[in-house]
N, C-alpha and C positions, 0 to 999 in steps of 0.2 A: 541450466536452471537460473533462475533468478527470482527475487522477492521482490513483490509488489504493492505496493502501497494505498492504499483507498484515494489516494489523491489522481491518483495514474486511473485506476479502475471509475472513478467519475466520470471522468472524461468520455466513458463507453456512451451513457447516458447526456453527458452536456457536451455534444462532439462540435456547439460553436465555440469552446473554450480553445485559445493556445494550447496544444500539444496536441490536441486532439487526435489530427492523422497519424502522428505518434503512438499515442497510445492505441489507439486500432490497429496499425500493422502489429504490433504486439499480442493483442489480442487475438488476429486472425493468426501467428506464430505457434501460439498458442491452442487454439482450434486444430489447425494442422497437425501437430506435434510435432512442431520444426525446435519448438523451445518448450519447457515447463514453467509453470508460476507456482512460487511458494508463496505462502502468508502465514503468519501467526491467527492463530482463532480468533483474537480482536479485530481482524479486519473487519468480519460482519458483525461486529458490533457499534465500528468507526463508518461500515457504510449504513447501517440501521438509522445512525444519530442523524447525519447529515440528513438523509430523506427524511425525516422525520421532523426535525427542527430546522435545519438551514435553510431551506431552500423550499422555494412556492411550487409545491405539487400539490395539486388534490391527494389522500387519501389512495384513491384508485390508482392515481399515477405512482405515489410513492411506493406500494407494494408491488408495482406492477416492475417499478425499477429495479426494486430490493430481491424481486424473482429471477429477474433476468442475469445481476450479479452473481448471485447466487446460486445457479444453476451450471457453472464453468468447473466441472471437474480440476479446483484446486489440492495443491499439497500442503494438505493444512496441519500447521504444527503448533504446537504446545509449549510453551516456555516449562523448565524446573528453574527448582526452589535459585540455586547458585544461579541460572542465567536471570531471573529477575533482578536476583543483588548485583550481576551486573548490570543490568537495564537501570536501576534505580542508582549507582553510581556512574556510567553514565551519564544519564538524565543532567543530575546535581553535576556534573565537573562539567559539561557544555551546554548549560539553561535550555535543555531541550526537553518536551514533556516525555515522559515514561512512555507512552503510545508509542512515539517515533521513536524512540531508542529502543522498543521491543523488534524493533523491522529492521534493525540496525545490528543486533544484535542475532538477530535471527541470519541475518547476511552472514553473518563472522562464522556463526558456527556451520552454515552449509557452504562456505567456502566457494561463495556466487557475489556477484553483485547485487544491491539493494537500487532499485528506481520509486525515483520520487516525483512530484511536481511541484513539491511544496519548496520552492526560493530560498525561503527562510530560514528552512531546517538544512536544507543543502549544505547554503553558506557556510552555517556552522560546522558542518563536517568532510566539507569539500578534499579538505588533505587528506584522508585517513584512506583514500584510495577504494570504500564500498560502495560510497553512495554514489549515485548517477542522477544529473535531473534531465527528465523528460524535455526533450528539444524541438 
């Protein structure tokens, strides 16, 4: 198993992006049942914003993305009350938003790796041995 992160799962859709072939064999991993993807419930809400505000799709395309995401029999899990207070100390001890410390967190407790593509959030947690960025 492993968690995946909406930064990884874009890439399905903007496949001229770096990682891209990456994140596809993952994907098809995935399809297969060679691998599992987990996510916390906020993923589809972190890929709802992106199509929606980041990025130039029509309408049509944007839902048309947010289907195709969305349609991937994931292991979608739920944060409690204690792993938020971890998520939100976290957050605050390595300047990283609550979002990504939810997937980070989420790693910890299924005892998988976490995959990213986000550089930034990586760096900061590169030592701690869960996080992985998309190559």
């Amino acid at each position: 198993m492993i968690v995946l992160d909406s930064s990884v799962a874009l890439k399905w859709i903007f496949a001229d992006e770096e990682g891209a072939g990456h994140a596809e064999r993952i994907r098809e991993d995935h399809i297969s049942g060679k691998s599992e993807i987990a996510v916390p419930a906020l993923f589809f809400y972190e890929i709802a914003n992106v199509l929606a505000t980041k990025v130039k799709l029509s309408a049509e395309e944007a839902l048309e993305a947010f289907q195709l995401i969305s349609a991937f029999e994931f292991n979608v899990h739920d944060l409690d009350n204690s792993e938020y207070m971890e998520t939100m100390a976290f957050a605050m001890r390595h300047k990283v938003s609550a979002y990504d410390a939810g997937y980070y967190i989420l790693a910890s407790r299924l005892g998988c790796r976490f995959l990213t593509a986000d550089r930034k959030f990586w760096e900061k947690v590169k030592g701690f041995g869960v996080a992985v960025l998309l190559g």
